[in-house]
mmCIF file of the N, C-alpha and C atoms, coordinates in Angstrom:
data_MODEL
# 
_entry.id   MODEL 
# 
loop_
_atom_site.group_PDB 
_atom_site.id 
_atom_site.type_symbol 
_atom_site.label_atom_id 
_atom_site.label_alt_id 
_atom_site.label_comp_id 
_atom_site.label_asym_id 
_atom_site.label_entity_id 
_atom_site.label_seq_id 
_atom_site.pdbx_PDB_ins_code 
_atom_site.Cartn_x 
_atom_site.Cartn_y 
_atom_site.Cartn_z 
_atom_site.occupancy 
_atom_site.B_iso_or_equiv 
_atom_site.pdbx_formal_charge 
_atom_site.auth_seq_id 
_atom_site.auth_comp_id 
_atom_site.auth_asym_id 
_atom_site.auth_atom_id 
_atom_site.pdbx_PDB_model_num 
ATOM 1   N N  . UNK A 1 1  ? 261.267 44.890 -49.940 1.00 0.00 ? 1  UNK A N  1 
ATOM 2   C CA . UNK A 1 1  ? 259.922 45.161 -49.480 1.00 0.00 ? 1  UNK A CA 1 
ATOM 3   C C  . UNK A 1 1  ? 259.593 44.234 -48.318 1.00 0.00 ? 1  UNK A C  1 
ATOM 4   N N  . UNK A 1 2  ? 258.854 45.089 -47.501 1.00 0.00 ? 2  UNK A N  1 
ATOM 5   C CA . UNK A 1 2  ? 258.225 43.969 -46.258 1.00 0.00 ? 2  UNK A CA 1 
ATOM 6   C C  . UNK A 1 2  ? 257.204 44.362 -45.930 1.00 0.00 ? 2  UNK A C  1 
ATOM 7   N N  . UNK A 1 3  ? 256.252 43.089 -45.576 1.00 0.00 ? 3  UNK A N  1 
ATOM 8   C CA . UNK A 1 3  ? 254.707 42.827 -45.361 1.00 0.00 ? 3  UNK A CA 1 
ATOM 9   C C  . UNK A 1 3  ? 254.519 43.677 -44.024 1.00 0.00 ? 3  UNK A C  1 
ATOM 10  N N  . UNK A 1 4  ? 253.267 44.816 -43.631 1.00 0.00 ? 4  UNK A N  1 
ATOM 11  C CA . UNK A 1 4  ? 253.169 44.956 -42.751 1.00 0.00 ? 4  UNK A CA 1 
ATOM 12  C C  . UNK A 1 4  ? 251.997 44.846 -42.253 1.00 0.00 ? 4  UNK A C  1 
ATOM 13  N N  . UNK A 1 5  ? 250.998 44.352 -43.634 1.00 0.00 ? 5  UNK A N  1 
ATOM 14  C CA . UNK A 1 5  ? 249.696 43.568 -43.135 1.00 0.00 ? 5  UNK A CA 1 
ATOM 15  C C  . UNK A 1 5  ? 249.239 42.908 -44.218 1.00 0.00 ? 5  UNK A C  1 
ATOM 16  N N  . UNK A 1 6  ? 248.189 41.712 -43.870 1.00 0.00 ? 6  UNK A N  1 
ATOM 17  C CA . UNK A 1 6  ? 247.940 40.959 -44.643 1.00 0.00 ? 6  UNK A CA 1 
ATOM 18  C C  . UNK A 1 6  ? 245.944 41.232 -44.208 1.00 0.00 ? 6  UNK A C  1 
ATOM 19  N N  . UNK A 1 7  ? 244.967 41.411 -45.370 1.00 0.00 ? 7  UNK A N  1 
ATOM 20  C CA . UNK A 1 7  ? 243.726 41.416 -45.130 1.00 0.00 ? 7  UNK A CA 1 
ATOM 21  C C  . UNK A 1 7  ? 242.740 41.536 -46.395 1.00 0.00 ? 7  UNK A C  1 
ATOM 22  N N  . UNK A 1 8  ? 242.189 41.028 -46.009 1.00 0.00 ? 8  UNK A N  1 
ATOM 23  C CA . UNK A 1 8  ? 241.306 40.976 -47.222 1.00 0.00 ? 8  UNK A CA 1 
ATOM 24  C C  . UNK A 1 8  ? 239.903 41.772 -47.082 1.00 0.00 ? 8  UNK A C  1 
ATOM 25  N N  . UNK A 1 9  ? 240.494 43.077 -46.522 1.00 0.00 ? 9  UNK A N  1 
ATOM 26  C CA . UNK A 1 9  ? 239.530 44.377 -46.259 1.00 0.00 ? 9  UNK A CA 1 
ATOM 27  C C  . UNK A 1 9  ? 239.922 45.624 -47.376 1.00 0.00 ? 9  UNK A C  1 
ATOM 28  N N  . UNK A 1 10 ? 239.447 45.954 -48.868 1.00 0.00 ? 10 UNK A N  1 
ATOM 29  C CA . UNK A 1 10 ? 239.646 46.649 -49.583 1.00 0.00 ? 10 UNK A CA 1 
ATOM 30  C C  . UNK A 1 10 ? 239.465 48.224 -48.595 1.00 0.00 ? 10 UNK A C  1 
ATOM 31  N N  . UNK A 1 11 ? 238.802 48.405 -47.937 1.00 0.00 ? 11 UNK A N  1 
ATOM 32  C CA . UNK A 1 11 ? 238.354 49.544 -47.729 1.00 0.00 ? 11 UNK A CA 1 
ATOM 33  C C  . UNK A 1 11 ? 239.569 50.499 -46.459 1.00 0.00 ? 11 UNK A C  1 
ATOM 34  N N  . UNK A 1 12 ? 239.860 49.153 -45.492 1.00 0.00 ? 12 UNK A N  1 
ATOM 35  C CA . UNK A 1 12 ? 240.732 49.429 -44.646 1.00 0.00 ? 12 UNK A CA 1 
ATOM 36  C C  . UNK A 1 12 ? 242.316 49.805 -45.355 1.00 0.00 ? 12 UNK A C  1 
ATOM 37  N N  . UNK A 1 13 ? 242.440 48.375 -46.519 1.00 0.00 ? 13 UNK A N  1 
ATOM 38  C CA . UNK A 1 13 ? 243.961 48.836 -47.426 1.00 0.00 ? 13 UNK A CA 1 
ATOM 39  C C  . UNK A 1 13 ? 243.693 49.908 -47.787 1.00 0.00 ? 13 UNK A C  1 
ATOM 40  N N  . UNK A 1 14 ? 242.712 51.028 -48.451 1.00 0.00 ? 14 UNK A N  1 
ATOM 41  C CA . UNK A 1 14 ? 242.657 52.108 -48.973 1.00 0.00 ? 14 UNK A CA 1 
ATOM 42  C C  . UNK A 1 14 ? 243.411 53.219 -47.961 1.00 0.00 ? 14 UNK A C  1 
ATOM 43  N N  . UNK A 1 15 ? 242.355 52.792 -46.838 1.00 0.00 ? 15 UNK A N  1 
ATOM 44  C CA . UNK A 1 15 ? 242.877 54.153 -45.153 1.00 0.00 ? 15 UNK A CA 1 
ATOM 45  C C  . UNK A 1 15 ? 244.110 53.453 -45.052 1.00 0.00 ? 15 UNK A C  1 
ATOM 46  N N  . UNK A 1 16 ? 244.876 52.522 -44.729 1.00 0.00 ? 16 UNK A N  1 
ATOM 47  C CA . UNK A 1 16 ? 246.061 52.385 -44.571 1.00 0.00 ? 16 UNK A CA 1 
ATOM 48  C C  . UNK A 1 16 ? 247.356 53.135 -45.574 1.00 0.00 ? 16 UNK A C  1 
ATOM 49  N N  . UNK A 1 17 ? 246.746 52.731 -46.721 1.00 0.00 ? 17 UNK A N  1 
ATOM 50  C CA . UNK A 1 17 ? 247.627 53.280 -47.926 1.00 0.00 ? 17 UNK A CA 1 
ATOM 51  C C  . UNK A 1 17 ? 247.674 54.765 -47.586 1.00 0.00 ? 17 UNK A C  1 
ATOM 52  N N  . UNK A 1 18 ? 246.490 55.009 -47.094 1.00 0.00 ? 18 UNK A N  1 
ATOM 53  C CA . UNK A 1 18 ? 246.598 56.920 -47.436 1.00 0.00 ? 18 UNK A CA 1 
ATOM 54  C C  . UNK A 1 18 ? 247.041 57.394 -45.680 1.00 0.00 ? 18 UNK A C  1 
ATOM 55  N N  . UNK A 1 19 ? 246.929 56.398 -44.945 1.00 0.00 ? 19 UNK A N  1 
ATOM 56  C CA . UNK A 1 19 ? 247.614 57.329 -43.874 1.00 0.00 ? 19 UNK A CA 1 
ATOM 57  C C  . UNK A 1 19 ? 249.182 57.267 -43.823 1.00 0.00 ? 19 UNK A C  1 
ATOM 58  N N  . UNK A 1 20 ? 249.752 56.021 -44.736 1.00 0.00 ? 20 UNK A N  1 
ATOM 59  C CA . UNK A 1 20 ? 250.835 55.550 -44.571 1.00 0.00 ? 20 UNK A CA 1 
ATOM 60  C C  . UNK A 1 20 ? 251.493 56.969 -45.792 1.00 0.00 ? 20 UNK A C  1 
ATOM 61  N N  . UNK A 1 21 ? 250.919 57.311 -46.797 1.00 0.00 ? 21 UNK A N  1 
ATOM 62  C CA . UNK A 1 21 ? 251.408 58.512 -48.063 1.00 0.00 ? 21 UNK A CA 1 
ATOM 63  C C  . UNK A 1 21 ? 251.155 59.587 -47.308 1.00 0.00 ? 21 UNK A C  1 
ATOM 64  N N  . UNK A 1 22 ? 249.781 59.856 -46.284 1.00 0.00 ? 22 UNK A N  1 
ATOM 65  C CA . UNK A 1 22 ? 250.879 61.484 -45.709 1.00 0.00 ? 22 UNK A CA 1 
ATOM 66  C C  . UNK A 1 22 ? 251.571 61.540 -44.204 1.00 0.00 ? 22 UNK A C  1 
ATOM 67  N N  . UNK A 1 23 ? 252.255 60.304 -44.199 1.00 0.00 ? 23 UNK A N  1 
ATOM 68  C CA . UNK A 1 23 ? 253.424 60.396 -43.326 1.00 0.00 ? 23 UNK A CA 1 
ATOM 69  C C  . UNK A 1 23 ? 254.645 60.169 -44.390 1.00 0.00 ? 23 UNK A C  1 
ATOM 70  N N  . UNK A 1 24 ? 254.400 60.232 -45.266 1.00 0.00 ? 24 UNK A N  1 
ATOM 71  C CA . UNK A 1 24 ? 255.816 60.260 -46.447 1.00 0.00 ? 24 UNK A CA 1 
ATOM 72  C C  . UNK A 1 24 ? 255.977 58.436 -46.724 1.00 0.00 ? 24 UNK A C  1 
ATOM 73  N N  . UNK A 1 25 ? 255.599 57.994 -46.449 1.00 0.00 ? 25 UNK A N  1 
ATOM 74  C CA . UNK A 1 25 ? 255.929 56.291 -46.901 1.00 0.00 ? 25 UNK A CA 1 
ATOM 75  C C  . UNK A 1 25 ? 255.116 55.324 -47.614 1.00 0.00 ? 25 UNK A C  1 
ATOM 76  N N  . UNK A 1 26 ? 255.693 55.713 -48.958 1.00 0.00 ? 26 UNK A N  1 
ATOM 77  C CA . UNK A 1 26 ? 255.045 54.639 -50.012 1.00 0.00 ? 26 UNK A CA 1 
ATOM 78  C C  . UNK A 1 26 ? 254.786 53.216 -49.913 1.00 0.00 ? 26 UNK A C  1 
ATOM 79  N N  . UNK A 1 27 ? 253.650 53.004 -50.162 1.00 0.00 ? 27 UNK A N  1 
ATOM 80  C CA . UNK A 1 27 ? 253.295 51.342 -50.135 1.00 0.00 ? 27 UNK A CA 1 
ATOM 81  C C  . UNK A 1 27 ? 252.618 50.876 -51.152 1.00 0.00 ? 27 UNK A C  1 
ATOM 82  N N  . UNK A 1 28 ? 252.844 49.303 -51.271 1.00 0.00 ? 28 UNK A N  1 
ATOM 83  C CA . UNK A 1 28 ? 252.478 48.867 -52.298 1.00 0.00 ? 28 UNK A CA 1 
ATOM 84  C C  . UNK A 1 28 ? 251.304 48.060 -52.107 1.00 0.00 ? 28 UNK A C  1 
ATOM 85  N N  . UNK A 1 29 ? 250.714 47.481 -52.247 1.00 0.00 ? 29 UNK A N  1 
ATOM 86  C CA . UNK A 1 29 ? 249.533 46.537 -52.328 1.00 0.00 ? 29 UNK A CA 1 
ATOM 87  C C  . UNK A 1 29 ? 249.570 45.631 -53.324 1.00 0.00 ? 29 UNK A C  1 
ATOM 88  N N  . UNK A 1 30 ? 250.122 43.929 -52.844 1.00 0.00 ? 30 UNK A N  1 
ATOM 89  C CA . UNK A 1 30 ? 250.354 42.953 -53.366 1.00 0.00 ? 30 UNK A CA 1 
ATOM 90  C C  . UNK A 1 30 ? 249.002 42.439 -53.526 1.00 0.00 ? 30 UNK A C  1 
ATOM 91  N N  . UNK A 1 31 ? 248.594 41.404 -54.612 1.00 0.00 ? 31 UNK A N  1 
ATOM 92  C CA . UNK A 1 31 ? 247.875 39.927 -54.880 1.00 0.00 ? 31 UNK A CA 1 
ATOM 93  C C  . UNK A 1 31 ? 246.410 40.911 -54.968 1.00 0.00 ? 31 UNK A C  1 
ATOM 94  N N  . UNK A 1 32 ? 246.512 42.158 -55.309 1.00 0.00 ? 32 UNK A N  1 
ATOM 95  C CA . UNK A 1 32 ? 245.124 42.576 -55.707 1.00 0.00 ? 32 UNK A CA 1 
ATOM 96  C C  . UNK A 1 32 ? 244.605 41.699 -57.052 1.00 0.00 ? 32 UNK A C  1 
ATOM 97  N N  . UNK A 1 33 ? 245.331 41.412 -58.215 1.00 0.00 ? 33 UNK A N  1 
ATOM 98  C CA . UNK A 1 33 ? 245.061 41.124 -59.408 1.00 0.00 ? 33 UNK A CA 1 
ATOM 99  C C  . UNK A 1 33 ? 244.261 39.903 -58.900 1.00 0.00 ? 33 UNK A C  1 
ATOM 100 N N  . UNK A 1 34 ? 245.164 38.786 -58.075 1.00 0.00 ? 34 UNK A N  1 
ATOM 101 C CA . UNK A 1 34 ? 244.576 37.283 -57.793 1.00 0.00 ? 34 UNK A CA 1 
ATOM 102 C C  . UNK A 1 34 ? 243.367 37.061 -57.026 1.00 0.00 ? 34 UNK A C  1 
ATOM 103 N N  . UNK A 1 35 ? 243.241 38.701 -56.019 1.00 0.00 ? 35 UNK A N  1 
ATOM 104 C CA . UNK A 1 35 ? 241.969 38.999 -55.137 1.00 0.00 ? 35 UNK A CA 1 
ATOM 105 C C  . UNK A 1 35 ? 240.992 38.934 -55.856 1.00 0.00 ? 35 UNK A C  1 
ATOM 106 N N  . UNK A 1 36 ? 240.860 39.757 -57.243 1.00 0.00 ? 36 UNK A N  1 
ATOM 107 C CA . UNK A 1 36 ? 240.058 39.691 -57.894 1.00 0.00 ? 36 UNK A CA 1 
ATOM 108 C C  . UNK A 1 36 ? 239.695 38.703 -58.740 1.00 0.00 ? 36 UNK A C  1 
ATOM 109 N N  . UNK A 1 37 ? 240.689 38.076 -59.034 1.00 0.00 ? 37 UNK A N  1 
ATOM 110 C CA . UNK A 1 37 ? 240.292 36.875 -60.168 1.00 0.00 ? 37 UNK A CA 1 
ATOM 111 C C  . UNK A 1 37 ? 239.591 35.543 -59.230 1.00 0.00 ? 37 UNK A C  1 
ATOM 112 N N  . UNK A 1 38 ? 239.743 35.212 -58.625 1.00 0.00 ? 38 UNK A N  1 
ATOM 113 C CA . UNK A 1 38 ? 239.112 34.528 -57.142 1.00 0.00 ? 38 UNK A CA 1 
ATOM 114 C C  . UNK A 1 38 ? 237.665 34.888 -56.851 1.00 0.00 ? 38 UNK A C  1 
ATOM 115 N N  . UNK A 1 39 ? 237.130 35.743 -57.375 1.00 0.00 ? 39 UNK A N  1 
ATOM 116 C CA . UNK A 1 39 ? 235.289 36.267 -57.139 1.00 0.00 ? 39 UNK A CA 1 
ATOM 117 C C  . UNK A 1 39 ? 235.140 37.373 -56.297 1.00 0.00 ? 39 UNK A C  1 
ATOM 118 N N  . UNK A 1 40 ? 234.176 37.338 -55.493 1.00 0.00 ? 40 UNK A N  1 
ATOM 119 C CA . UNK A 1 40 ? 234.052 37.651 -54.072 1.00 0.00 ? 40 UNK A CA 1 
ATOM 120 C C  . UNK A 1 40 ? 233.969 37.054 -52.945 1.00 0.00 ? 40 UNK A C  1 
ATOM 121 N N  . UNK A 1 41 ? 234.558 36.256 -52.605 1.00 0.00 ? 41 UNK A N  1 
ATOM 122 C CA . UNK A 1 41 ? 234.162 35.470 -51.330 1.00 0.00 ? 41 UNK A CA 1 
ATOM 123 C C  . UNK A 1 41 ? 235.654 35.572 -50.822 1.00 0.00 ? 41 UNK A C  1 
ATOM 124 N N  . UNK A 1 42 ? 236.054 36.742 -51.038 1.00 0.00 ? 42 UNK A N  1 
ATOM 125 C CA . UNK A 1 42 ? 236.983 36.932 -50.426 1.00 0.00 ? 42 UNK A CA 1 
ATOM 126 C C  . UNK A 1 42 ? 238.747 36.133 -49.217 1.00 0.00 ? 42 UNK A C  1 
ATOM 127 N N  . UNK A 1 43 ? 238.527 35.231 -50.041 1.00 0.00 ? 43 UNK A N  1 
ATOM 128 C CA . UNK A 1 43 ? 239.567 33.666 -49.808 1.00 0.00 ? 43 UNK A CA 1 
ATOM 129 C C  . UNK A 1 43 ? 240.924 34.545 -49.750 1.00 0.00 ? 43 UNK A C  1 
ATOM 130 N N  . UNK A 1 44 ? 241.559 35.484 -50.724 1.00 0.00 ? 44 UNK A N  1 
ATOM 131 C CA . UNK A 1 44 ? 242.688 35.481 -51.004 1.00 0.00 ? 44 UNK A CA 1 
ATOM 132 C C  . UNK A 1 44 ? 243.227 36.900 -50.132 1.00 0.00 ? 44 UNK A C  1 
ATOM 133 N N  . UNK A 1 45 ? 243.995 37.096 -49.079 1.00 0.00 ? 45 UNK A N  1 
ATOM 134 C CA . UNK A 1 45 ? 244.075 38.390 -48.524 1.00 0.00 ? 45 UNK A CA 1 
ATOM 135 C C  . UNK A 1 45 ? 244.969 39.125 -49.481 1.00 0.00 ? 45 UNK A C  1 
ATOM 136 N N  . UNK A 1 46 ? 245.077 40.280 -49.417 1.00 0.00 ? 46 UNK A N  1 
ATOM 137 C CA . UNK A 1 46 ? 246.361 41.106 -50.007 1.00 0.00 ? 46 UNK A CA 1 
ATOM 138 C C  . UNK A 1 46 ? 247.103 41.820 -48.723 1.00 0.00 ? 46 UNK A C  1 
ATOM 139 N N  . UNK A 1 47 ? 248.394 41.734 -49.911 1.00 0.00 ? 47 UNK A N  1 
ATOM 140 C CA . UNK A 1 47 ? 249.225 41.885 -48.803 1.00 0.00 ? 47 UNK A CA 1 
ATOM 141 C C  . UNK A 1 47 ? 249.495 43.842 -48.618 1.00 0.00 ? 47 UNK A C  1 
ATOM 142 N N  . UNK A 1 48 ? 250.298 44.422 -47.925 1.00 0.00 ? 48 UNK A N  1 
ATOM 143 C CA . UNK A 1 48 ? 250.585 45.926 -47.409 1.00 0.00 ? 48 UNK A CA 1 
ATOM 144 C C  . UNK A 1 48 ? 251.873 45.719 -47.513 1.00 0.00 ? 48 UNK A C  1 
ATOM 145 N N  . UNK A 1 49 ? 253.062 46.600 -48.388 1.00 0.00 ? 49 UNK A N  1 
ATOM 146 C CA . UNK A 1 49 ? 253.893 46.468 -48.531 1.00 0.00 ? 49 UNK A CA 1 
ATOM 147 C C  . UNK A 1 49 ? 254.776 47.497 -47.853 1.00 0.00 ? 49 UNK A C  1 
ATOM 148 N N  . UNK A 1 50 ? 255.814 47.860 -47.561 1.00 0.00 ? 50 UNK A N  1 
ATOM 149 C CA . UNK A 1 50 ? 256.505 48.942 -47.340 1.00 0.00 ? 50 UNK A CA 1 
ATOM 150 C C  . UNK A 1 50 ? 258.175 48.558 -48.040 1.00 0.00 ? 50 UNK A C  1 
ATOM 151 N N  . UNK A 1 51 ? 258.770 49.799 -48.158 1.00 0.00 ? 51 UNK A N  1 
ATOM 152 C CA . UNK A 1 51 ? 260.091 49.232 -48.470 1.00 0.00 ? 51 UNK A CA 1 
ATOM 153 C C  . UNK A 1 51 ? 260.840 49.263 -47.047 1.00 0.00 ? 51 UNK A C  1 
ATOM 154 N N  . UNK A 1 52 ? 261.675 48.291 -47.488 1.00 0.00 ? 52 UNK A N  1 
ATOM 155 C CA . UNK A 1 52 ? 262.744 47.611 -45.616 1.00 0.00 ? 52 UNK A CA 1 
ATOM 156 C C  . UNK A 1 52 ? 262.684 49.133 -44.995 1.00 0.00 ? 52 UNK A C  1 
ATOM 157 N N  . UNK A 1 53 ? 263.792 50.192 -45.377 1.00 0.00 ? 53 UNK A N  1 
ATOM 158 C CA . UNK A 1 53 ? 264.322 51.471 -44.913 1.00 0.00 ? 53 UNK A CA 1 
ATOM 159 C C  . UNK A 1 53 ? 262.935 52.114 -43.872 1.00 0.00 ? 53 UNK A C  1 
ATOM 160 N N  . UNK A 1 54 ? 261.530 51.908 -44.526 1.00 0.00 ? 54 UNK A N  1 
ATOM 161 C CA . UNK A 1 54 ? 260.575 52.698 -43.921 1.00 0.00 ? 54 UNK A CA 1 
ATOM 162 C C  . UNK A 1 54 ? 260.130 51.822 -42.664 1.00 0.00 ? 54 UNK A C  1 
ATOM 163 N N  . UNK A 1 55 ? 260.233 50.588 -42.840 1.00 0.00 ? 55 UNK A N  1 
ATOM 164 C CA . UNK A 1 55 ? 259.479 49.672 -41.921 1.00 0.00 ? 55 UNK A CA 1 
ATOM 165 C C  . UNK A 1 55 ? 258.938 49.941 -40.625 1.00 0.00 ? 55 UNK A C  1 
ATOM 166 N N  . UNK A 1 56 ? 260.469 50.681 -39.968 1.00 0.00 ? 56 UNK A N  1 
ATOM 167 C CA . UNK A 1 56 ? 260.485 50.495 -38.671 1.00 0.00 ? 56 UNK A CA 1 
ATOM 168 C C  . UNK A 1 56 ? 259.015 52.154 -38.084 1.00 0.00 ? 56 UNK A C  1 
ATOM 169 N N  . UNK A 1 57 ? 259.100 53.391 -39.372 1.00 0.00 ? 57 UNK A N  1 
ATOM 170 C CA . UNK A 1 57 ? 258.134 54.146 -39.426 1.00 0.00 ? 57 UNK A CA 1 
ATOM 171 C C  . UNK A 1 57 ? 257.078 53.601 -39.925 1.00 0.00 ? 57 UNK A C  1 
ATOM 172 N N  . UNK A 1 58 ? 256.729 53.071 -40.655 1.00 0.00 ? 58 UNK A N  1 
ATOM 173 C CA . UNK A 1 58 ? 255.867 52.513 -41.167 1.00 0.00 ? 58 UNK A CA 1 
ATOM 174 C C  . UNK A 1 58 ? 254.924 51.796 -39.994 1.00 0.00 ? 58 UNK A C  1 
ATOM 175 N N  . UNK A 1 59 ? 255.343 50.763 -39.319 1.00 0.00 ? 59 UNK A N  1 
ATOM 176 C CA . UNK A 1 59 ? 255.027 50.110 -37.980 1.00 0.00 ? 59 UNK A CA 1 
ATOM 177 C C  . UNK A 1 59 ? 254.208 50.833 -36.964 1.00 0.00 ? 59 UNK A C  1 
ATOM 178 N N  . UNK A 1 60 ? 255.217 52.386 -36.844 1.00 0.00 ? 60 UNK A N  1 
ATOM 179 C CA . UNK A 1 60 ? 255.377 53.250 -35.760 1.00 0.00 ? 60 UNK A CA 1 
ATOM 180 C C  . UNK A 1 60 ? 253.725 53.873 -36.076 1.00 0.00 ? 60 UNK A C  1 
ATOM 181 N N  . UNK A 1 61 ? 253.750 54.168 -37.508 1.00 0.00 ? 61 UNK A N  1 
ATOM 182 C CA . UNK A 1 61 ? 252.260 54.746 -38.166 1.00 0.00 ? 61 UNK A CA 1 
ATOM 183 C C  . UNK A 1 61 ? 251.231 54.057 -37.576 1.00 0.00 ? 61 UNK A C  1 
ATOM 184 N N  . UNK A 1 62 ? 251.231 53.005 -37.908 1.00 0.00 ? 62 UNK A N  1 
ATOM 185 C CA . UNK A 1 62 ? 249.802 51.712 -38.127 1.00 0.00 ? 62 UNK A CA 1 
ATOM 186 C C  . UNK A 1 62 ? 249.743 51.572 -36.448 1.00 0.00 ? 62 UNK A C  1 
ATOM 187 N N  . UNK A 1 63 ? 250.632 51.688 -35.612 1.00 0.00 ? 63 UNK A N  1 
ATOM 188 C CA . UNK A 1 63 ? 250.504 51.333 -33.776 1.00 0.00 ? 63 UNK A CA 1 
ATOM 189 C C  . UNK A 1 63 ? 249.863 52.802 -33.471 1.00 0.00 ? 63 UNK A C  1 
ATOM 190 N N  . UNK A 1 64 ? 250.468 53.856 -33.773 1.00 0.00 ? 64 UNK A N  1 
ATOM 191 C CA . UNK A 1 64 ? 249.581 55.258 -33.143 1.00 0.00 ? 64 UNK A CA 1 
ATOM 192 C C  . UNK A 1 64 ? 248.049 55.105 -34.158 1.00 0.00 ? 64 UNK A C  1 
ATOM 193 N N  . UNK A 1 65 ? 247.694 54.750 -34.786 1.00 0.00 ? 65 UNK A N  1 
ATOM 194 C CA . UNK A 1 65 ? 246.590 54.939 -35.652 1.00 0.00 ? 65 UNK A CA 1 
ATOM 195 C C  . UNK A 1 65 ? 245.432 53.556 -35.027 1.00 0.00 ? 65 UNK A C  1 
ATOM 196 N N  . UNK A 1 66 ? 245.864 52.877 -33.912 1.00 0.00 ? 66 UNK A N  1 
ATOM 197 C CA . UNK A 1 66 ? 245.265 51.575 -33.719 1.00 0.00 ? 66 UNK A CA 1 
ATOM 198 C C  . UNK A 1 66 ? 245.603 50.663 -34.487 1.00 0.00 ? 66 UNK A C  1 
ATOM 199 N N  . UNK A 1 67 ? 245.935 49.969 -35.396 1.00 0.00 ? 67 UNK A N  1 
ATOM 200 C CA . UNK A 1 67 ? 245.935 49.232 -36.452 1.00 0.00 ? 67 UNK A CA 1 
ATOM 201 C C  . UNK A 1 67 ? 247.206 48.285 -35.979 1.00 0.00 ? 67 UNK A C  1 
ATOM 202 N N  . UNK A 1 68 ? 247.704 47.899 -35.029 1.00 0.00 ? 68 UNK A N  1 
ATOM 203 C CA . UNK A 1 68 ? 248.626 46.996 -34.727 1.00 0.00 ? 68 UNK A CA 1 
ATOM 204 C C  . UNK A 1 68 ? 248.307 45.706 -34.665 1.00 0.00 ? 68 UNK A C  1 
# 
């Protein structure tokens, strides 16, 4: 797996996750559990996962979508 963003924007990981599933490439979303146990003041980012193989699409997604 590799990081292809780090933020502590729930709303943006949501649109990322779902533009990244209908271009075919599953992602994961790390350190939600610790995001939450931390409050709200939002200290702890989570991470955007992809697996290695997709990366280089994965990347290609998030740069045409603005998100680079």
């Amino acid at each position: 797996m590799r990081e292809i963003l780090r933020t502590t924007d729930p709303v943006r990981l949501s649109w990322l996750t779902a533009l990244l599933a209908d271009a075919g490439i599953a992602a994961v979303v790390l350190d939600t559990h610790t995001s939450v146990l931390e409050g709200s003041i939002g200290a702890i980012p989570r991470r955007l996962m992809v697996a290695e193989e997709d990366l280089v699409q994965a990347l290609r997604v998030l740069r045409e979508a603005g998100e680079s």
